[in-house]
C-alpha positions as CSV (number, residue, x, y, z in Angstrom):
1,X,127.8,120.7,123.4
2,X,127.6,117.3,122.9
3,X,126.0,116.7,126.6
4,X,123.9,119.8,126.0
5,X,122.0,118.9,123.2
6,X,119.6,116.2,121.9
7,X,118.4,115.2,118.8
8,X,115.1,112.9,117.5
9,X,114.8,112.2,113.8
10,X,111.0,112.1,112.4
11,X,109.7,115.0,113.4
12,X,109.2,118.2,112.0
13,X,112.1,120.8,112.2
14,X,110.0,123.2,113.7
15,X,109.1,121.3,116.5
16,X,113.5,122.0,117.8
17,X,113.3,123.7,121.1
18,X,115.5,124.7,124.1
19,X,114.1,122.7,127.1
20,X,115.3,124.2,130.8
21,X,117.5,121.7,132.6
22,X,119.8,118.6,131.6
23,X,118.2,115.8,129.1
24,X,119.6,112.3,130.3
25,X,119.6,109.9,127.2
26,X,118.3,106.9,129.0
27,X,115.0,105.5,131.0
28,X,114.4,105.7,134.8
29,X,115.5,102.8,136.7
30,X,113.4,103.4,139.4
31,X,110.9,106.8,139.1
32,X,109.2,108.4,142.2
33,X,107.3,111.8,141.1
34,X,108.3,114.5,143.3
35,X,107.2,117.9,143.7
36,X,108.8,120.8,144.8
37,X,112.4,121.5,145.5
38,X,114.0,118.3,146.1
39,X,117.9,117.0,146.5
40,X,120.2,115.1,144.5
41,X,123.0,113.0,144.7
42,X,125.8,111.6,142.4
43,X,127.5,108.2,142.9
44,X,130.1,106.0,141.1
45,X,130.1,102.7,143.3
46,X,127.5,100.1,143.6
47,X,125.3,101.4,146.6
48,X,124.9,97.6,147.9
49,X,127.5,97.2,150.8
50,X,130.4,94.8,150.1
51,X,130.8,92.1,151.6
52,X,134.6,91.9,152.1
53,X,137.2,94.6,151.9
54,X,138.7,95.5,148.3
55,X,141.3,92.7,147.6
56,X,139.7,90.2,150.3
57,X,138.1,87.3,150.1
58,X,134.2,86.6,152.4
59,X,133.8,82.8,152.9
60,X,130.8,81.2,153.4
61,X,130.4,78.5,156.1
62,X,126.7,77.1,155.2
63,X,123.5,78.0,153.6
64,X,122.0,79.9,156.7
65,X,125.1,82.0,157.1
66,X,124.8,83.4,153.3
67,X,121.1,84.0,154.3
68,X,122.7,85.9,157.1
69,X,124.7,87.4,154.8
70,X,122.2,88.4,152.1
71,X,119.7,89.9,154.8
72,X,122.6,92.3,156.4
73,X,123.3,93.6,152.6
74,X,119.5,94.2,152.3
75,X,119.3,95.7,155.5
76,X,122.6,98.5,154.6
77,X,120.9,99.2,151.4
78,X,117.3,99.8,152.9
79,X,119.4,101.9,155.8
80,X,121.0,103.9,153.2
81,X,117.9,104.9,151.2
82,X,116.3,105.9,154.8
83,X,119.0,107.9,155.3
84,X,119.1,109.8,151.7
85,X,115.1,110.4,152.1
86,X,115.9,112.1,155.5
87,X,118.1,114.1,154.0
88,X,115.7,115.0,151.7
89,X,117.3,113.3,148.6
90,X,114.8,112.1,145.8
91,X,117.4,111.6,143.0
92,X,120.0,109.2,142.6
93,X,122.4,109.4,139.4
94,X,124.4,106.4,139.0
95,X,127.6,106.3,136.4
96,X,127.6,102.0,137.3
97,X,124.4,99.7,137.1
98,X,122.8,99.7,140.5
99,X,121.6,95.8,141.6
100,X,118.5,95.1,142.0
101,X,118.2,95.3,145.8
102,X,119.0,99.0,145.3
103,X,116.5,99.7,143.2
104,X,114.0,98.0,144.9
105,X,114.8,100.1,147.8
106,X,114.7,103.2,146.1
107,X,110.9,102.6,144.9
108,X,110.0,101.6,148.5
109,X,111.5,105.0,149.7
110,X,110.6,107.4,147.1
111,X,113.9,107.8,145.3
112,X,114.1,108.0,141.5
113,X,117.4,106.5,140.2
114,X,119.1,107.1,136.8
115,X,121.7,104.4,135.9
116,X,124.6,104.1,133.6
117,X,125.9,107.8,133.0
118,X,128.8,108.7,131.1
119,X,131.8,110.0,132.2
120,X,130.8,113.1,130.0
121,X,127.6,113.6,131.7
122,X,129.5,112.8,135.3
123,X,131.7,115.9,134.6
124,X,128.9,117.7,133.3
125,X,126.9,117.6,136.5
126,X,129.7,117.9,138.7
127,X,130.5,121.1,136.9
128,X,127.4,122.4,136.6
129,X,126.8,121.7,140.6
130,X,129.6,121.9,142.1
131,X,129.4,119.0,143.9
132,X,131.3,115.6,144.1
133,X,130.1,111.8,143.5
134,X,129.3,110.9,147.3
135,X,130.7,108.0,148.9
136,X,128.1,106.1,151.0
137,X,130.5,104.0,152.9
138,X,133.1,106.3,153.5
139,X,134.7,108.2,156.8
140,X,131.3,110.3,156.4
141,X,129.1,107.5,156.1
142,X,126.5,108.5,159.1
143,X,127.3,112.8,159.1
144,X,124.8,114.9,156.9
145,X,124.7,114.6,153.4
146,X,126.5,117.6,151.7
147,X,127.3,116.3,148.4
148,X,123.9,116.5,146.9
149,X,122.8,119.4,144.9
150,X,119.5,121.1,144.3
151,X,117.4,120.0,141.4
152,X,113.8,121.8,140.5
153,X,112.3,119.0,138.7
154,X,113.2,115.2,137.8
155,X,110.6,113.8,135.0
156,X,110.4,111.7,132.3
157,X,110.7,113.1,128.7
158,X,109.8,111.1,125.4
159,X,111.6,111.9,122.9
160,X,110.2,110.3,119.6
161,X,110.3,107.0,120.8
162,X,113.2,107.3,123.5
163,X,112.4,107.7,126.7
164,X,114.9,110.0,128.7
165,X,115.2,111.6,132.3
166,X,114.4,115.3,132.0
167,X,116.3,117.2,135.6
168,X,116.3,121.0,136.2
169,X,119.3,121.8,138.4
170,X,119.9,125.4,139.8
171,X,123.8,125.3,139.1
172,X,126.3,127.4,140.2
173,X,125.4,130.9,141.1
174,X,121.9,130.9,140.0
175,X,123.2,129.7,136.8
176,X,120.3,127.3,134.8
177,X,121.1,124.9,132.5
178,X,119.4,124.7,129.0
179,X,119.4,121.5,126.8
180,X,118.5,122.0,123.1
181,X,116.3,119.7,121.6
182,X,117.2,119.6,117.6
183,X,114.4,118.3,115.4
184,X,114.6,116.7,111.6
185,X,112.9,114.3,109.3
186,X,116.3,112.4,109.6
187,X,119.4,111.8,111.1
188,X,121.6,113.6,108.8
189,X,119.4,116.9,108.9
190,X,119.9,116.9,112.8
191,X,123.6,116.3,112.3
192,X,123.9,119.1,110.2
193,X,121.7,121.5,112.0
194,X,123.8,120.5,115.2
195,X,127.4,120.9,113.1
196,X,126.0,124.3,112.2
197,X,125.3,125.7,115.5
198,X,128.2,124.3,117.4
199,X,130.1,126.3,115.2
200,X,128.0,129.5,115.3
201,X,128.7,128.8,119.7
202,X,132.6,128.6,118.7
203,X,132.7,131.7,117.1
204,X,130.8,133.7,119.8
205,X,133.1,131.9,121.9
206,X,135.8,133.2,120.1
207,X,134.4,136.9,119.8
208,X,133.8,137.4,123.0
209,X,137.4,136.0,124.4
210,X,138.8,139.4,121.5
211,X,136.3,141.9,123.5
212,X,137.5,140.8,126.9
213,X,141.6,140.5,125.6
């Protein structure tokens, strides 16, 4: 519930509504309007290549071999977002801070990225999915791209003064997630609106599990 539902103080309670899709709490890193049915894909690494292997060290002889360097790292990242646009990926969410190389790359390429998600909201959309965080420099790195799932619509949403990522993902089965937008003059109003209906969901929870025992 607590992924599920957002709230914004300073309005109007009659302005609460169920929005279709997921509301992310935070800004765009990088936004490319797309229309149409477009992919997505979840990550939990830094998307710029290392250098060295985990636990290894990368010296650097002189000033033209970490130019070297630096240009093979922007040439990985620039390769990877080619090959996520092939694949028809517009949508990058991102549970670690992606540098600025990546973003740049993203822009260039037509891929929206959302940074610094939760472990919540990584469950959330995993669950809701069904697909796994993909690894972009694993045994897979060059086969097709099947960890991505299908999203309907990636926008921004303001929310009072927040700006927040708005995506619509089919889900499971057909199944379409809702995100409930709760509405107060302040804080506390929301808080107790949200209290309120969290508990009205637990018992329906709880009634149904009695009809189906």
């Amino acid at each position: 519930f607590a992924e599920l539902h957002a709230a914004v103080a300073g309005l109007p309670v009659e302005s609460s509504r169920v929005l279709p899709g997921l509301v992310l709490r935070r800004d765009f890193a990088a936004y490319c309007p797309a229309g149409g049915e477009l992919r997505a894909v979840l990550v939990t690494e830094p998307l710029r290549p290392p250098l060295s292997a985990p636990g290894g060290e990368f010296a650097v002889g002189s000033e033209d071999q970490y130019g070297a360097s630096r240009r093979w790292m922007a040439k990985r990242t620039e390769d990877l977002m080619k090959r996520l646009r092939s694949g028809n990926v517009k949508l990058l969410l991102s549970s670690v801070k992606q540098e600025e190389v990546v973003i740049y790359y993203a822009k260039l390429h037509g891929v929206s990225v959302v940074e610094c998600l939760s472990s919540e909201e990584v469950a959330l959309v995993c669950e809701i999915t069904g697909v796994a965080p993909y690894a972009p420099f694993g045994d897979n790195a060059h086969g097709e791209i099947a960890d991505a799932a299908a999203a309907t619509f990636c926008r921004p949403l303001l929310l009072g003064s927040k700006r927040c990522a708005h995506i619509g993902f089919t889900g499971l089965r057909a199944f379409r997630p809702h995100c409930l937008l709760l509405c107060g003059p302040v804080d506390s109003v929301n808080e107790q609106h949200a209290a309120a209906l969290q508990g009205a969901f637990t018992m329906l929870q709880q009634l149904f599990k009695t009809v189906d025992q």
